[in-house]
C-alpha positions as CSV (number, residue, x, y, z in Angstrom):
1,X,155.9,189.6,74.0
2,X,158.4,190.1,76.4
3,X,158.2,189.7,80.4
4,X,160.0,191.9,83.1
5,X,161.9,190.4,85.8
6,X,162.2,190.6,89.3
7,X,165.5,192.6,88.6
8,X,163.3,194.7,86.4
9,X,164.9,193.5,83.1
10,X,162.9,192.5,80.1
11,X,163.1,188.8,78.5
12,X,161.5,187.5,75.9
13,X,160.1,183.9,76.4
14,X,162.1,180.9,74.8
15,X,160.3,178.2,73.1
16,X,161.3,175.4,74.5
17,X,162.2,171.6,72.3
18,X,159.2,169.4,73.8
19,X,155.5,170.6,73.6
20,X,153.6,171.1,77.0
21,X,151.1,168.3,78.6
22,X,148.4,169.3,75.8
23,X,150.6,169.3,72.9
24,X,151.3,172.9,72.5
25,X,154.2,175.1,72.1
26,X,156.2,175.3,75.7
27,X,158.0,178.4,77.0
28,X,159.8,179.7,79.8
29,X,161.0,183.1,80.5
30,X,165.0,183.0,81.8
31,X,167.6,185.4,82.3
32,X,170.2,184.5,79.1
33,X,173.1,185.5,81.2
34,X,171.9,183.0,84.0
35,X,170.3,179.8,82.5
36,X,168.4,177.7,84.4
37,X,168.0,174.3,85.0
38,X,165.0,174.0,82.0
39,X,167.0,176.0,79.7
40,X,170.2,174.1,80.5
41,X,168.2,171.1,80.1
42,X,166.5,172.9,76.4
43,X,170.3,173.6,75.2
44,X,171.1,170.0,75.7
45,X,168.2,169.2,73.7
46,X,168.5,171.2,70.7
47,X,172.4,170.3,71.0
48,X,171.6,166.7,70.3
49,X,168.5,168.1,67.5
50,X,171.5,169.6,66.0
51,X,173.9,166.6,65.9
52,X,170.8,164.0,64.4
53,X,170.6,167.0,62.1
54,X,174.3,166.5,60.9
55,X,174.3,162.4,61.0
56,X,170.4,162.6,59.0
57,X,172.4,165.0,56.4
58,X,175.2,162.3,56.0
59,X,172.6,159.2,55.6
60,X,170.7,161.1,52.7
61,X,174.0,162.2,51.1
62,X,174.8,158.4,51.0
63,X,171.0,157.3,49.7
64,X,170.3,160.3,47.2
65,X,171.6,158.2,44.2
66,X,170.3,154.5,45.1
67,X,167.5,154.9,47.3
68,X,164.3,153.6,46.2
69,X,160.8,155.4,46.4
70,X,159.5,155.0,49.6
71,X,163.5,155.5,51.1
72,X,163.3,158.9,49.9
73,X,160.2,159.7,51.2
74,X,160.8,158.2,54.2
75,X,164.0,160.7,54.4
76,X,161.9,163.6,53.2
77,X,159.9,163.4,55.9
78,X,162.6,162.9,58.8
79,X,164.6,165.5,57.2
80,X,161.3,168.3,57.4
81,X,160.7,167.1,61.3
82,X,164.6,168.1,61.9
83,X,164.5,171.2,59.1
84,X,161.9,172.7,61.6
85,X,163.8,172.3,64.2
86,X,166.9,173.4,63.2
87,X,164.9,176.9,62.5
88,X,163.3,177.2,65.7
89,X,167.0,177.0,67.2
90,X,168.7,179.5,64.7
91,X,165.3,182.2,65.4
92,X,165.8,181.6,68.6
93,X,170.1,182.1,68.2
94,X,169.7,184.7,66.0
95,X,167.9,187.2,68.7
């Protein structure tokens, strides 16, 4: 889906990194060459999704070899919650 500006150019929306008031997927439609304040305030976001990213990959590097049962699934899960996100940013980057 993609939305046509006031300047007649074409965007497509950008998901954003928090849900909206009922829990659903939250966009906004912005000029990429001219961010906004909520997509400034999205790229700050997903720039500190990306950093827990590295720091979670470093923890489970350190626990893979002693870390009991519920550890790893406790890891497994965190590590899924920050997979997904980590996707939604590189669809997103990759367009």
């Amino acid at each position: 889906m993609r939305f046509e500006s006031a300047s007649g150019e074409s965007h497509e929306p950008r998901r954003l990194p928090w849900p909206d008031a009922d829990g659903k997927p939250a966009y906004v439609v912005a000029d990429p060459k001219r961010p906004g304040p909520v997509s400034r305030r999205a790229n700050a976001i997903e720039g500190t999704q990306m950093e827990m990213a590295g720091v979670l990959l470093t923890h489970a590097r350190q626990l893979v070899d002693e870390a009991g049962l519920e550890e790893l699934r406790y890891l497994v899960a965190e590590m899924t919650r920050v997979l997904a996100d980590i996707l939604r940013i590189a669809s997103r980057v990759k367009h």
